[in-house]
C-alpha positions in Angstrom: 121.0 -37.9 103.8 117.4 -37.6 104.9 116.5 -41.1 104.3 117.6 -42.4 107.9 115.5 -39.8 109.4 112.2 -40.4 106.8 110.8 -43.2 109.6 110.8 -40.5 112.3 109.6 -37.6 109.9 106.7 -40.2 108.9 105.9 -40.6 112.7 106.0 -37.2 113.6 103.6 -36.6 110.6 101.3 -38.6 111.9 101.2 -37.3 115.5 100.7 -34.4 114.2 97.9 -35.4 112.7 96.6 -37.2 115.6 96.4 -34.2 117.9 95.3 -31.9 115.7 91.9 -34.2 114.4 91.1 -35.6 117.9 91.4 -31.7 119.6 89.6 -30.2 116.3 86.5 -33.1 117.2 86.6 -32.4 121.0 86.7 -28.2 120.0 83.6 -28.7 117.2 81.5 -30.7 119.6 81.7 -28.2 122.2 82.6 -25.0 120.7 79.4 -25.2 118.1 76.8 -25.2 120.8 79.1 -22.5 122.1 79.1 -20.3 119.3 75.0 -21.6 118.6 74.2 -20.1 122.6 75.8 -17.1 122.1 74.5 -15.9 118.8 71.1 -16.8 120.0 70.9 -14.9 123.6 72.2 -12.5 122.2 69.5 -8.8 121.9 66.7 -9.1 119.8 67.7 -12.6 118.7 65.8 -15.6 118.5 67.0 -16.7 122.9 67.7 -13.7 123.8 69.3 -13.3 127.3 71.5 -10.2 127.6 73.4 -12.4 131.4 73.8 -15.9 129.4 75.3 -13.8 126.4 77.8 -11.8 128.4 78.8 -14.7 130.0 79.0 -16.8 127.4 81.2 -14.0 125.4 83.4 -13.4 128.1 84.0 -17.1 128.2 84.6 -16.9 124.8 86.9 -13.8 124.7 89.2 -15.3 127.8 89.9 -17.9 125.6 90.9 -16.6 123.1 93.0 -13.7 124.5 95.5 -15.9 126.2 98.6 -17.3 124.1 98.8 -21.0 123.2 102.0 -21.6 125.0 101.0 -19.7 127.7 97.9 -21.5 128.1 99.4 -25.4 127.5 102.0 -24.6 130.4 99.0 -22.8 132.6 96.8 -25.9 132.4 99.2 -28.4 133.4 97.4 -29.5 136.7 94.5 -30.4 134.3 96.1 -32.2 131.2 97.8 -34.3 134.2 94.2 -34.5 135.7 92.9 -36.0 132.5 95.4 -38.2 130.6 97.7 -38.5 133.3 100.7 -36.6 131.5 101.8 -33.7 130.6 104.6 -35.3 127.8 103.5 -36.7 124.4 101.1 -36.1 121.5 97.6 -37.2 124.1 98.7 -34.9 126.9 98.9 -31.9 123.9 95.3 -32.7 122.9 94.3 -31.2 126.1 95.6 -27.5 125.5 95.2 -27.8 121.9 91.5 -28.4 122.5 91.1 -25.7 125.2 92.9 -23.2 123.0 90.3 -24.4 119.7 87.0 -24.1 122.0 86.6 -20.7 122.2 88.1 -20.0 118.8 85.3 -22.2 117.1 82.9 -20.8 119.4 83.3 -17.3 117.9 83.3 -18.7 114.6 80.1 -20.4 114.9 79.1 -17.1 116.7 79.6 -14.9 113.5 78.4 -17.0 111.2 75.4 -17.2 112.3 74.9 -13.7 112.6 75.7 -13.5 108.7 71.8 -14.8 108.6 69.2 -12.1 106.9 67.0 -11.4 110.0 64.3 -11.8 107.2 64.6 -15.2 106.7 64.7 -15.7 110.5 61.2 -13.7 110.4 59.6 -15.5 107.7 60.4 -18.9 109.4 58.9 -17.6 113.2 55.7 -16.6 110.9 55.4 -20.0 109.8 55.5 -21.1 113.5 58.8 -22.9 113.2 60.3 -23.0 117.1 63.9 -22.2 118.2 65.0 -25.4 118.1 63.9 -25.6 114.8 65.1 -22.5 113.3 68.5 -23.4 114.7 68.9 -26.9 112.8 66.5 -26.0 109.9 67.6 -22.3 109.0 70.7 -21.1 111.0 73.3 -24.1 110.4 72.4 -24.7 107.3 72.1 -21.6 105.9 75.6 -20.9 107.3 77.2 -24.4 106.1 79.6 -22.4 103.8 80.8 -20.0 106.3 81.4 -22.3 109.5 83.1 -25.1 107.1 85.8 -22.1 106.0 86.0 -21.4 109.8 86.8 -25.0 111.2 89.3 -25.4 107.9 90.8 -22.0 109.6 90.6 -23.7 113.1 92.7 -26.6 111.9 94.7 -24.5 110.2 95.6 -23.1 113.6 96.0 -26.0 115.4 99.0 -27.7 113.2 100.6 -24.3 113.9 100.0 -24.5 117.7 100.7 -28.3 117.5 104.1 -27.3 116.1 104.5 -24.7 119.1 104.1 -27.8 121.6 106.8 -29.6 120.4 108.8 -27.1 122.2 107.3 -28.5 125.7 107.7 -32.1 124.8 104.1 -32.4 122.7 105.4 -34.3 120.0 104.9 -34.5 116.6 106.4 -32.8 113.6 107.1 -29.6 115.5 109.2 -31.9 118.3 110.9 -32.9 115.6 111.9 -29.5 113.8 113.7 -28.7 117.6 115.4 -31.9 118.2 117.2 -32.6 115.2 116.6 -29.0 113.7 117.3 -26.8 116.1 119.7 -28.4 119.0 121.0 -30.6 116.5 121.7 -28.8 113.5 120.0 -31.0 111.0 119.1 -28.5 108.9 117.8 -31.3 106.2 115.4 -32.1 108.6 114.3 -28.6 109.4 113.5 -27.8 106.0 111.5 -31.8 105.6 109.3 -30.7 108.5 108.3 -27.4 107.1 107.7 -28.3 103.7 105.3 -31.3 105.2 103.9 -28.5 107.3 103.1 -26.4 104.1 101.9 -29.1 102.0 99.5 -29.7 105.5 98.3 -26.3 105.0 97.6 -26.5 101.5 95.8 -29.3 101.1 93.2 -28.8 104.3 92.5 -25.4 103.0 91.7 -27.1 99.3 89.9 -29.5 100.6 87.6 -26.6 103.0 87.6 -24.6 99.8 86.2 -26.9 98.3 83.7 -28.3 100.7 82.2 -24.5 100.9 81.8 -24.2 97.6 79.9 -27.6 97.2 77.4 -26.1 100.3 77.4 -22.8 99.0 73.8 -22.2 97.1 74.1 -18.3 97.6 
């Protein structure tokens, strides 16, 4: 019964797909240096700047604090602005992306914090500057931690990817509402989630993993 609806279950997968690994590269380029700003202004850290940091984490906290569907249909103006649309699985990169900046940004924010102030110490006393101590002892020293929180954050976005179908984003989630919901394919329902799950399963293997491989603890 499925088989005349595998074609479109295959595309869907791989708009899914599609949004969620463009807006997961757009949210790690700019919500690292995020997360890196704030950990670093914040008091008695290695920047610190008490106005940049409460900026920075009310930026940060805004984000975060305002639902995913409330936020793709709030930002409308500026997916248009950008891609030209607001229908289809490059017009949902927009929102997915804003909604993923903040989140990795807190992330990043955390785990860096996880760092021993010791070690921080011991590489000032050997002269080493910020710059230095941020890509020679915070990142990697918190590898393991931000590769778990980026598996999370594309964790999230195949869920919120799923919510856009509901507003015409496309993709496996589109799917599940069409035919499973207004149409009553339930076969197809089920198809979706099970690709959904497997989704899940197999991105948070592979950050397991990853962590594990980086972990030296």
């Amino acid at each position: 019964m499925l088989s005349k609806y595998n074609q479109l279950v295959w595309d869907g997968t791989l708009e899914t797909l599609y949004m969620v690994f463009v807006s997961l590269l757009i949210a790690v380029l700019l919500g690292i240096p995020l997360g890196i700003l704030t950990a670093v202004t914040r008091k008695g850290h290695i920047l610190s700047n008490g106005i940049i940091n409460r900026v920075l984490n009310s930026i940060i906290n805004l984000g975060r604090s305002i639902p995913f569907i409330i936020l793709m249909v709030s930002i409308i103006p500026l997916t248009r602005l950008i891609v030209g649309t607001s229908i289809g699985t490059t017009a949902a990169i927009v929102p997915l992306a804003v909604a993923a900046i903040p989140f990795v940004g807190r992330i990043v924010d955390n785990a860096l914090l996880e760092i021993s102030p010791g070690v921080i110490e011991a590489a000032k006393s050997m002269g080493a500057t910020p710059v230095q101590i941020i890509f020679k002892v915070l990142l990697p020293e918190s590898l393991p931690s931000l590769i778990l929180g980026i598996t999370l954050t594309m964790i999230n976005l195949i869920a919120y990817s799923a919510m856009a179908g509901a507003v015409g984003g496309g993709g496996l989630g589109d799917i599940a509402i069409r035919y499973g919901y207004q149409r009553f394919k339930i076969g197809v329902m089920i198809e979706t989630i099970v690709i959904l799950v497997l989704l899940v399963q197999i991105i948070q293997w592979i950050g397991n993993k990853l962590a594990a491989y980086f972990d030296h603890r």
